[in-house]
Each structure stands twice: as C-alpha cells, then as structure tokens.
C-alpha positions as CSV (number, residue, x, y, z in Angstrom):
1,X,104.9,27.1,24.6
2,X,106.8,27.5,21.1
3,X,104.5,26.8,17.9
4,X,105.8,24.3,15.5
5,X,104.8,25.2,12.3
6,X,103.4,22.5,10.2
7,X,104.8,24.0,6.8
8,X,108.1,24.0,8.1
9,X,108.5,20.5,9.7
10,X,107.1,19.4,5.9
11,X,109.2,21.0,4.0
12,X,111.8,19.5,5.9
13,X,110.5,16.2,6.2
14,X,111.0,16.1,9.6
15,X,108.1,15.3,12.7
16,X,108.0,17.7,15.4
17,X,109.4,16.2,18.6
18,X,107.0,16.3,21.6
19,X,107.6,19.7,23.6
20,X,107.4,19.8,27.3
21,X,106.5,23.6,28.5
22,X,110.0,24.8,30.7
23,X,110.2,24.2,34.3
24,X,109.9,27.2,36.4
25,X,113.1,28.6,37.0
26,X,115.1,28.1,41.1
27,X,114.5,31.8,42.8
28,X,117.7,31.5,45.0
29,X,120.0,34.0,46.6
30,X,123.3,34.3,44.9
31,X,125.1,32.8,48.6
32,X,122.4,29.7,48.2
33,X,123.4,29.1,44.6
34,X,127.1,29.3,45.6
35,X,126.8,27.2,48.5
36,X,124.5,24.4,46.8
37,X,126.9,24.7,43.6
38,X,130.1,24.4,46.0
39,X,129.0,21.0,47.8
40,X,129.4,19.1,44.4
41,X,132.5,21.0,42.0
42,X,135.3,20.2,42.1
43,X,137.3,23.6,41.9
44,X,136.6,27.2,42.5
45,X,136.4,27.9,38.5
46,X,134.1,25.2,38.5
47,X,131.2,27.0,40.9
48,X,131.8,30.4,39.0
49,X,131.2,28.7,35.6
50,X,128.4,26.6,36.6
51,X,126.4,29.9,38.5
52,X,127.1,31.4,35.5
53,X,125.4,28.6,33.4
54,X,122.5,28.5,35.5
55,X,122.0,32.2,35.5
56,X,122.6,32.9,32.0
57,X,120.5,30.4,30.9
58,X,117.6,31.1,32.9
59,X,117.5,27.9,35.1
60,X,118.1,30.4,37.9
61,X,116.7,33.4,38.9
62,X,118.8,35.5,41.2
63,X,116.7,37.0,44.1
64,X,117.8,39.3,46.7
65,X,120.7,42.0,47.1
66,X,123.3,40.3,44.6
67,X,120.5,40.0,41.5
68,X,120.2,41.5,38.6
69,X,121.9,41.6,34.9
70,X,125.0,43.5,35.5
71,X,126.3,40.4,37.1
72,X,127.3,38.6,34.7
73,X,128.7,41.6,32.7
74,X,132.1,42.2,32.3
C-alpha cells in the first residue's frame, strides 16, 4: 500500500483520503475475457476497447497462450 506523506498532505492542506489496498487482479484467458466482455457491449469496438482497458490497467491479468505485453502493442 502507497505511503501518504504527512508533510505533503500539510503543506497542501488537504487530509489524506482513506486507501483501500487493490483488489487482486481477474487471471482469465484472453477467449474468457472476450466472451464475458461480449455478453454486455454493445459493439465489436466496444469489447476491443474495454479488454484493452482491463488489461492495460491491470484489472486483468492475461493467462494462457494469448498473454503477454506485446498484445497491446501496435
């Protein structure tokens, strides 16, 4: 979990808002992502931009054949 420096938050006059530790990311295969991603979008570009949400933010964690960082590289 992040520190929140004290000097900081004073300086800025500001109090430090509660932080909850990160949930452990989804290990899914990239056809499970798809297919749990495709039952609620409403488009094709929609699933391709929301796996790519989820996997470039860390909220899923590709597992299997398809995983990996060069898949999101253009």
């Amino acid at each position: 979990m992040a520190r929140i420096d004290p000097e900081l938050t004073a300086a800025l006059g500001t109090t430090p808002a509660i932080q909850l530790p990160a949930p452990e990311p989804e290990r899914l295969t990239l056809l499970d992502l798809v297919t749990a991603v495709s039952e609620f979008a409403r488009s094709d570009a929609e699933v391709v931009a929301v796996v790519e949400h989820l996997i470039a933010t860390g909220r899923v964690v590709l597992i299997g054949q398809f995983c990996g960082p060069h898949l999101l590289s253009n």
